[in-house]
N, C-alpha and C positions, 0 to 999 in steps of 0.2 A: 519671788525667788531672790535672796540676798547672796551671792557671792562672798566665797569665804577670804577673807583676806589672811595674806602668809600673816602666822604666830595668834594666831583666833584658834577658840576650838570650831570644828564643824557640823555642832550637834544645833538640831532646828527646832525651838520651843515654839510650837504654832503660836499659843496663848500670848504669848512675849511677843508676837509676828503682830498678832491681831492691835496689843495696846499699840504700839511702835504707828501700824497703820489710824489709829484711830488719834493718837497724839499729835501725827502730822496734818491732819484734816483741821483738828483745833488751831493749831499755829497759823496753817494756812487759811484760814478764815480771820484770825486777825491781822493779816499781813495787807491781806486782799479787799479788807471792808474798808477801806480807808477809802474818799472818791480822789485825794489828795495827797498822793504820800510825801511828798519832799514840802519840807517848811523852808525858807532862807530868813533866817532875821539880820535887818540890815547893823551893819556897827556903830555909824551915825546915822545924821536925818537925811543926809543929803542923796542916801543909798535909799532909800524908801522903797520909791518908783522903780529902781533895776531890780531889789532884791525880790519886789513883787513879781517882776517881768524873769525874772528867771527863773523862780519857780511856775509858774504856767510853762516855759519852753520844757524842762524837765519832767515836769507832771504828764505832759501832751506827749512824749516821747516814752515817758515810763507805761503809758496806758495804752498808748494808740500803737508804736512804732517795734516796740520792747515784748517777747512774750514772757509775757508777767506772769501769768498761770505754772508754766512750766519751770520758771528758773525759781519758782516761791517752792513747788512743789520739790523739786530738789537738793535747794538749801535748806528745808526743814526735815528732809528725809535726811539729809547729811548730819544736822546738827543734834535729832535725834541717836542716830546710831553711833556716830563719832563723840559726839560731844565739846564738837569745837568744829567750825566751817570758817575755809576761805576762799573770799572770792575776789577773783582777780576783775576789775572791772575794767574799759576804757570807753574808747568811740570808735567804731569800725567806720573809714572812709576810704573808699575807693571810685577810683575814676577811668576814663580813657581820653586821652587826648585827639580832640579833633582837627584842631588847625593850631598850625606853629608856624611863624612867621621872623625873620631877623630885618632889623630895621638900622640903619645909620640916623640920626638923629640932632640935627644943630645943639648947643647944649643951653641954648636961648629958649628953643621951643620943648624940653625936656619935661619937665614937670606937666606942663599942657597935654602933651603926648601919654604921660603915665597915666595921668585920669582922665583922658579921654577910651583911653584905653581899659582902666578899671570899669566904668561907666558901660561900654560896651561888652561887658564880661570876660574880657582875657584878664588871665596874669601872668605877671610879669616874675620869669623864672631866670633870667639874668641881665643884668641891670648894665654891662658894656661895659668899656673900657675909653675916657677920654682922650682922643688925640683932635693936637690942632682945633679945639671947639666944637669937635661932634664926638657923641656918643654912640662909638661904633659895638658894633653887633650883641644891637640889644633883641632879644628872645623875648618874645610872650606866645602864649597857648589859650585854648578854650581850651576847657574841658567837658566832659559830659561823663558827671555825678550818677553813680547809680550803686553806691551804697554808701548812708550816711545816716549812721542808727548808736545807739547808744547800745555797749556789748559788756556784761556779765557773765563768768562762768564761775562756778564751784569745782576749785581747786580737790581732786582727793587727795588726803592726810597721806596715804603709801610714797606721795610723786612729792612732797613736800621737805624741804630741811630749813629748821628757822634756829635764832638760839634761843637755846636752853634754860640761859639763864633769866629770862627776861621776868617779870613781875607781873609788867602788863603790856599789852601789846602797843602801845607809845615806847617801851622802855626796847625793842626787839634793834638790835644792831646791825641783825644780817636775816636776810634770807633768800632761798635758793628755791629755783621749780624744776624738775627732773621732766624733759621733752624728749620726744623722738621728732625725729626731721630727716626728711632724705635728704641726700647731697645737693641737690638741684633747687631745693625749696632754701636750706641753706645758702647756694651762691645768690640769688634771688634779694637777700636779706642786703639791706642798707646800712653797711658797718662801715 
């Protein structure tokens, strides 16, 4: 069932339905055979070992963490019927804060304090203000992590403005995403 989009006609060619469905089964089998999809090549020699080690944290996360199936299946349903797909990707992390504590601090024992502190799992979310040789009302927190995954969506083309002029998309100057958001999710936001 393909929704029509405003300025399309509405007439439904099964046969056209059928290729469309069978063209995204092929893309999505080359997408998906890979056991490996991210490569990193390092730039010098010295990057070797990270560029290696990044790609395992990225792969592990593309496979393991990421639903791969569903978001391959729908960027190739996209770039079929559009002919152009974007996908806005990042890292979804969220937390809750378990313990916050303020601390006055010698500014002798300061740094000691910081990584004894990192070491123990807090962080340090404000770093104080020096008077007289102590570093007063320094903040840190635990947190406790419970979402922290690697997030891709396919963009629809209707919700989209980019320019026009561009050749190739390195050359795009601007572009814009059309959202809805209630008030509340809005004041929420960290502007």
């Amino acid at each position: 069932e393909y929704s029509t989009p405003k300025g399309r006609s509405s007439a439904k060619v099964m046969h056209a339905k059928q290729m469309a469905d069978h063209m995204v089964a092929q893309l999505c089998n080359d997408f998906l055979s890979e056991d490996e999809p991210a490569y990193f090549i390092p730039r010098h020699r010295d990057a070797d070992n990270k560029a290696r080690l990044m790609g395992k944290y990225i792969n592990y996360h593309w496979t393991r963490r990421f639903p791969t199936i569903e978001f391959i299946e729908e960027f190739t349903r996209a770039a079929v019927i559009d002919g152009m797909v974007i996908v806005k990707s990042g890292w979804r992390y969220d937390y809750d804060v378990i313990e916050e504590d303020k601390n006055d601090v010698p500014v002798s024992e300061y740094p000691q304090f910081i990584s004894s502190s990192v070491a123990d799992g807090y962080i340090i979310t404000d770093q104080g203000t020096e008077e007289e040789g102590v570093m007063k009302n320094v903040v840190r927190q635990k947190h406790e992590v419970y979402e922290d995954a690697p997030d891709a969506t396919v963009i629809p083309l209707e919700s989209c403005y980019y320019d026009v002029t561009m050749r190739r998309s390195d050359d795009m100057r601007w572009f814009a995403e059309k959202m809805r958001m209630s008030l509340s999710d809005i004041r929420k936001q960290d502007i």
